[in-house]
N, CA, C and O of each residue as an XYZ file, in Angstrom:
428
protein
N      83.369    -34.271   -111.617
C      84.402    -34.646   -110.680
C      83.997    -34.210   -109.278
O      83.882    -33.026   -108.961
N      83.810    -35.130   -108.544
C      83.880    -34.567   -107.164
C      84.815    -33.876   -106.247
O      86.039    -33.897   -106.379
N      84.470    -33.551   -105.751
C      85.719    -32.212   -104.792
C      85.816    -33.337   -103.509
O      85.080    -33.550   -102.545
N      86.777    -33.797   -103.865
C      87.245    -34.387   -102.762
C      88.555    -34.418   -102.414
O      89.148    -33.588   -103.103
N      89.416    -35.079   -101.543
C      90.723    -35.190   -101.552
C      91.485    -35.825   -102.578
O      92.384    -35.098   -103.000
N      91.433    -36.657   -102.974
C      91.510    -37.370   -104.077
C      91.967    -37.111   -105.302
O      92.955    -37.411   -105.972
N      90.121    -35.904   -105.536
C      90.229    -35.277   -106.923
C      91.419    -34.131   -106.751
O      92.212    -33.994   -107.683
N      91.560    -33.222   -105.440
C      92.296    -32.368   -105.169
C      94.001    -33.094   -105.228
O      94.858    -32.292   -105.599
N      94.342    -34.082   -104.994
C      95.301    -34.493   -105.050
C      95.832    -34.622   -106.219
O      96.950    -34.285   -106.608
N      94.600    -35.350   -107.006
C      94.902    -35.982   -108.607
C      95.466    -34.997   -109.445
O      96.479    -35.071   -110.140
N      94.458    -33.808   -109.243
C      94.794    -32.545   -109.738
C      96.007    -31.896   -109.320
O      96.591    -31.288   -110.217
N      96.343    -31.883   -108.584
C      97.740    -31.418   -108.246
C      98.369    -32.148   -109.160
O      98.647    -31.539   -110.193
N      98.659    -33.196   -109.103
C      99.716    -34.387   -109.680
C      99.902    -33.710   -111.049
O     101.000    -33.291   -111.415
N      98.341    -33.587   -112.084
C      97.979    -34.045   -113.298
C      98.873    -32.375   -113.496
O      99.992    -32.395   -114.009
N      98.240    -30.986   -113.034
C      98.915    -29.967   -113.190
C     100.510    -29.970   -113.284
O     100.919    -29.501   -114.346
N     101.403    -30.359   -112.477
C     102.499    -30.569   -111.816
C     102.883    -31.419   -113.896
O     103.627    -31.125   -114.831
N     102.129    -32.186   -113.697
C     103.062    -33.098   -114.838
C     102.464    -32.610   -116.358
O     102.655    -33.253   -117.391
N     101.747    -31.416   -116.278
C     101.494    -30.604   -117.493
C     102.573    -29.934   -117.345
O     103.084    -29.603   -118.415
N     103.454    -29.404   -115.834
C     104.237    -27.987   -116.261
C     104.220    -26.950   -115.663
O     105.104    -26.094   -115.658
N     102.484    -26.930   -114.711
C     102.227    -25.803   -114.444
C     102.752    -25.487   -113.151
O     103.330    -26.456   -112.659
N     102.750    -24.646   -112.558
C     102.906    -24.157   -111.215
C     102.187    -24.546   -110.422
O     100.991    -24.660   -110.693
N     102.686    -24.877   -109.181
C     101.220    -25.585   -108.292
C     101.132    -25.485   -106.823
O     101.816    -25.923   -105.899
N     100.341    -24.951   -106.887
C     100.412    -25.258   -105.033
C      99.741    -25.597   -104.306
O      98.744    -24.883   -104.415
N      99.551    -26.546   -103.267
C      98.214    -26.817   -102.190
C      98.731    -26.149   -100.821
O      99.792    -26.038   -100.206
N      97.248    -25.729   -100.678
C      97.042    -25.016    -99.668
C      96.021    -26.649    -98.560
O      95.415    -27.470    -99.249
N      96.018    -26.813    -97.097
C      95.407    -27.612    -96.379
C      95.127    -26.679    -95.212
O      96.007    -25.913    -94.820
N      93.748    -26.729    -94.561
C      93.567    -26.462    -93.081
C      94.333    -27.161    -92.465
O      94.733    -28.199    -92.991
N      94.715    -26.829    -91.304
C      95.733    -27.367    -90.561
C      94.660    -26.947    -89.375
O      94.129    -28.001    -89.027
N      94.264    -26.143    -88.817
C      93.769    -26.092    -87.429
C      92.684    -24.885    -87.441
O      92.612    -23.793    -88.005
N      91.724    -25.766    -86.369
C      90.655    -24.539    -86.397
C      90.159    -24.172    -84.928
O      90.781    -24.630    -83.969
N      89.012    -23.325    -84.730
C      88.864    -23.019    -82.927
C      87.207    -22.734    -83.516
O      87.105    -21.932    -84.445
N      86.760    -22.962    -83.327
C      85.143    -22.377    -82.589
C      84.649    -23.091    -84.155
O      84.943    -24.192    -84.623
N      83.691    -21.861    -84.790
C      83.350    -22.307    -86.252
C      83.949    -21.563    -87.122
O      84.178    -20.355    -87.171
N      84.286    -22.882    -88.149
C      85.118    -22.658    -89.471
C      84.077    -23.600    -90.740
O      83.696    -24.765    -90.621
N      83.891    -22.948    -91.550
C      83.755    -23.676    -92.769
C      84.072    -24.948    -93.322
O      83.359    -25.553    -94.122
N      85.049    -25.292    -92.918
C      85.568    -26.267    -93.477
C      86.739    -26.499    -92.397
O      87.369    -25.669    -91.742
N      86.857    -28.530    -92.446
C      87.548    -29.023    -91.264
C      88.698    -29.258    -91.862
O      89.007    -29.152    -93.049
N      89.492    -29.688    -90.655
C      90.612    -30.056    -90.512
C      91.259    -31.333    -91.619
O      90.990    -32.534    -91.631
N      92.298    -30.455    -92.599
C      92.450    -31.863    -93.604
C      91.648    -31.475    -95.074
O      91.653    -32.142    -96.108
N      90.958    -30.173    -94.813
C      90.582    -29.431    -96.245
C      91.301    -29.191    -97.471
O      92.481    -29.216    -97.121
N      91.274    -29.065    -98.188
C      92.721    -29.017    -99.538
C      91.711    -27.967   -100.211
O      90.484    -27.903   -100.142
N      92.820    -27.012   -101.014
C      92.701    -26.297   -101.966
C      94.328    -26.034   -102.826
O      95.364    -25.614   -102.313
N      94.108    -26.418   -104.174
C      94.926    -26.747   -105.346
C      94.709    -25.750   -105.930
O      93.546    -25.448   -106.196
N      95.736    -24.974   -106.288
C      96.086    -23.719   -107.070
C      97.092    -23.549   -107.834
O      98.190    -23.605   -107.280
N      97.065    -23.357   -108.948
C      97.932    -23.257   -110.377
C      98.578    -22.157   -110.766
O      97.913    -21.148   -110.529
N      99.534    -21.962   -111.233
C     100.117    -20.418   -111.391
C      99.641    -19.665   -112.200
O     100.280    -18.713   -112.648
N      97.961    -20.050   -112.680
C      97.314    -18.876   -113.481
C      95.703    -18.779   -112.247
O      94.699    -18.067   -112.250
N      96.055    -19.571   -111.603
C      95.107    -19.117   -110.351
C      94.064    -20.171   -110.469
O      93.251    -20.312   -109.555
N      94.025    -21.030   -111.686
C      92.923    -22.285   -111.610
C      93.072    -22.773   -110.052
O      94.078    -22.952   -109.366
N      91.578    -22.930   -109.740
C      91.468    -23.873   -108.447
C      90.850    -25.004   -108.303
O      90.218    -25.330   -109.307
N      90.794    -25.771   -107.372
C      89.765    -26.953   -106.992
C      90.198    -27.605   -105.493
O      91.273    -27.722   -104.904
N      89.001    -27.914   -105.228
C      88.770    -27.837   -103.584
C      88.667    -26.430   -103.125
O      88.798    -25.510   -103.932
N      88.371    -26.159   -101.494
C      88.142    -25.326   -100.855
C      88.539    -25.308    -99.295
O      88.426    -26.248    -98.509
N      89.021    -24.042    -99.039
C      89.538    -24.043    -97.472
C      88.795    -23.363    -96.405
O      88.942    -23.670    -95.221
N      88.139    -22.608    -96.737
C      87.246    -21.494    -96.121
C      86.120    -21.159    -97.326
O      85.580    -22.069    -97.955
N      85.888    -19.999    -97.521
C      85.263    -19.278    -98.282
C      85.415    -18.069    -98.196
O      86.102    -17.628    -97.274
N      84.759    -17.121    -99.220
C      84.994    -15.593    -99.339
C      85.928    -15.268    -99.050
O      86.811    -16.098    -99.266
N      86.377    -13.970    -98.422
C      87.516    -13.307    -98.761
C      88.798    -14.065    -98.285
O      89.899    -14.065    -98.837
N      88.423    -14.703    -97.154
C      89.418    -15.846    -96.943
C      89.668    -16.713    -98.018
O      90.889    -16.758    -98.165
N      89.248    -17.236    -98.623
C      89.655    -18.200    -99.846
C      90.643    -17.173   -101.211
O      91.806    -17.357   -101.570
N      90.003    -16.498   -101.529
C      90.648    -15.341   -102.210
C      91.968    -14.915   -101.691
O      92.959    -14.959   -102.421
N      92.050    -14.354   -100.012
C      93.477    -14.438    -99.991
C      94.792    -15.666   -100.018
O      96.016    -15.656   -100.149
N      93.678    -16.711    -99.801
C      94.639    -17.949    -99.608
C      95.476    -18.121   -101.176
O      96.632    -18.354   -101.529
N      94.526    -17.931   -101.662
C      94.972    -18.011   -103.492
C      95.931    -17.410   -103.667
O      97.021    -17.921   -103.925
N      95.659    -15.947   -103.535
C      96.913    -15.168   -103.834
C      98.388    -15.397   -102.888
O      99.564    -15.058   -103.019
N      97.482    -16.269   -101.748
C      99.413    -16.573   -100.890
C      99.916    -17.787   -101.597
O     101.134    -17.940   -101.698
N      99.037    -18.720   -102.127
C      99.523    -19.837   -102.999
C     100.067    -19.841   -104.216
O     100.961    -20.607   -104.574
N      99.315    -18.612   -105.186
C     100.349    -17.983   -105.801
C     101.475    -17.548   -105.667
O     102.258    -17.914   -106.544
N     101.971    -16.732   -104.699
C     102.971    -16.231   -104.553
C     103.993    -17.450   -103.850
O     105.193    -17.394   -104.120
N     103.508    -18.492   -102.991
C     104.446    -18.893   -102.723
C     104.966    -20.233   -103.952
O     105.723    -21.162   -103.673
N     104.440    -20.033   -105.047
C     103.869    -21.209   -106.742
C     105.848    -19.883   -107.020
O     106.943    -20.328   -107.364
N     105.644    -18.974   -106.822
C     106.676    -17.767   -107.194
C     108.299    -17.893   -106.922
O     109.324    -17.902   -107.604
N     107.839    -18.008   -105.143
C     108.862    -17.831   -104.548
C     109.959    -18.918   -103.630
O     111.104    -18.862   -103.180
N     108.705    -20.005   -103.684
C     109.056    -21.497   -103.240
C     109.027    -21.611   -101.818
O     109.416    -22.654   -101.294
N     108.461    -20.318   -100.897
C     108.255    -20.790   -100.037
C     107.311    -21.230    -99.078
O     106.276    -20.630    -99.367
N     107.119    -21.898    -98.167
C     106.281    -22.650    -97.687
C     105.094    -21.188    -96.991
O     105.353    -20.003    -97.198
N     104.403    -21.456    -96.545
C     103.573    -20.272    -95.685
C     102.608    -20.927    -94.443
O     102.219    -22.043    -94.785
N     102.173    -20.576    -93.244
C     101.186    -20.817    -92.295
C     100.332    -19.817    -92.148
O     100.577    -18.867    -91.404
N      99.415    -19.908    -92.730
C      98.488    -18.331    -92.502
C      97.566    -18.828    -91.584
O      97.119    -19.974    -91.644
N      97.079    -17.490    -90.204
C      96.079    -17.780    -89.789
C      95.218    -16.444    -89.831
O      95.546    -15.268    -89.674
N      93.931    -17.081    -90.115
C      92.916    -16.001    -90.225
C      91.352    -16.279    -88.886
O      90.569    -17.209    -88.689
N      91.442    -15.685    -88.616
C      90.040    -15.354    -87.820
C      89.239    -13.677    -87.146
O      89.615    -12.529    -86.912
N      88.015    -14.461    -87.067
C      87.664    -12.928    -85.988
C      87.095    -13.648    -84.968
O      86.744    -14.824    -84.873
N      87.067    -12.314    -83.914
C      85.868    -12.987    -82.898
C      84.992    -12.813    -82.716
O      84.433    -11.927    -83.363
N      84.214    -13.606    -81.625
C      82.847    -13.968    -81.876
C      81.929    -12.113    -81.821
O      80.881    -11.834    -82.403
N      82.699    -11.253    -81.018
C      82.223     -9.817    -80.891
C      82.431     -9.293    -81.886
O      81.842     -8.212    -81.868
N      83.208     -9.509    -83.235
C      83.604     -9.086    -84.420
C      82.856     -9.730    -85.727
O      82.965     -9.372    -86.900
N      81.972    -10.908    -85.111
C      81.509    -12.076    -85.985
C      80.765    -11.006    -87.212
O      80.880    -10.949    -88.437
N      80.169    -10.422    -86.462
C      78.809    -10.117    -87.180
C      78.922     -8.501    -87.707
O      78.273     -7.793    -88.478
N      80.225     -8.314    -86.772
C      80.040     -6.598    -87.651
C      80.506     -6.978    -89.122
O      79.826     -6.417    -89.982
N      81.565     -7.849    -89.631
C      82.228     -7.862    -91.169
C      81.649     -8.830    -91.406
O      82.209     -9.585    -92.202
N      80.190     -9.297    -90.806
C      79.480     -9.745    -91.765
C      79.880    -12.003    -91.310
O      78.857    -12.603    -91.637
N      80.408    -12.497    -91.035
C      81.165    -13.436    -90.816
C      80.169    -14.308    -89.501
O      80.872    -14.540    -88.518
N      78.942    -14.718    -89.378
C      78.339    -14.489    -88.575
C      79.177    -16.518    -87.781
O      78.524    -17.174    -86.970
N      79.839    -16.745    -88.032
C      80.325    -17.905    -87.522
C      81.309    -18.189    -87.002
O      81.580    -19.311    -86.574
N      82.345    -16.738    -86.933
C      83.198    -16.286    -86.250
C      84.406    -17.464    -86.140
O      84.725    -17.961    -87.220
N      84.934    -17.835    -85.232
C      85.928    -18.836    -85.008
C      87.600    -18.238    -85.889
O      87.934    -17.134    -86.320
N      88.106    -19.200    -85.861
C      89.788    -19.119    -86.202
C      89.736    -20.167    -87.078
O      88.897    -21.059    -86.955
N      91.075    -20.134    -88.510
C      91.597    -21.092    -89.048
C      92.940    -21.206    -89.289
O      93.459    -20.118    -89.037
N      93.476    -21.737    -89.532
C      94.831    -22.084    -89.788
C      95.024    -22.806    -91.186
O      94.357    -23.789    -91.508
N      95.909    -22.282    -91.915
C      96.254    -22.887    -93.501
C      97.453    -22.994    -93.937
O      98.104    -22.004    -94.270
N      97.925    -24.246    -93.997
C      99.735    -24.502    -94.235
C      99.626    -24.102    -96.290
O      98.867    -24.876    -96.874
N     100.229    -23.162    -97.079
C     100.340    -23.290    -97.808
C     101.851    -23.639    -98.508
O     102.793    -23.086    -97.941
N     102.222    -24.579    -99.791
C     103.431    -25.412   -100.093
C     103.210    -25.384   -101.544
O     102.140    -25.359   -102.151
N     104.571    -25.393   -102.052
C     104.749    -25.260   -102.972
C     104.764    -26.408   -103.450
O     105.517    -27.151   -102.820
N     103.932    -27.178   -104.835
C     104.199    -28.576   -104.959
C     105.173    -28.772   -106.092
O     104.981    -28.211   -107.171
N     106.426    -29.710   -105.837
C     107.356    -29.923   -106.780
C     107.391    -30.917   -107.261
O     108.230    -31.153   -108.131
């Protein structure tokens, strides 16, 4: 299966009509360099199954656990994560920039 929007969508749907808990997470906005553009999807299940991607590393990991929780609590979330470019390289992040991630509960 390819990781595309599509498959990320389908998957939502197909989860949703198994039962499970679901949530997509999308980039919404970015500044300098980000991993991944504007219109990214990541699909998350209330046992933490994923598919697609919004970032990577520890950023992706926390996105999960806010998609979980909001799979919990039903509510919507806007997370933004970045460092800067003087911060790029001390935690390692050598591409620095800002992102923005609308996470939703899918019903």
């Amino acid at each position: 299966m390819k990781d595309n929007l599509e498959d990320v969508l389908g998957v939502a749907a197909k989860w949703r009509a198994e039962g499970r808990g679901v949530a997509l997470a999308t980039v919404v906005r970015t500044w300098g360099s980000s991993p991944r553009p504007i219109g990214s999807q990541l699909v998350v299940d209330d046992t933490g199954s994923m598919l697609g991607s919004v970032s990577g590393g520890c950023i992706e990991g926390a996105v999960v656990l806010e998609a979980r929780e909001a799979i919990t609590d039903g509510n919507s979330r806007l997370l933004d994560y970045g460092v800067t470019n003087e911060q790029a390289w001390e935690v390692g992040l050598a591409c620095g920039g800002k992102i923005q991630i609308y996470v939703e509960k899918v019903d």
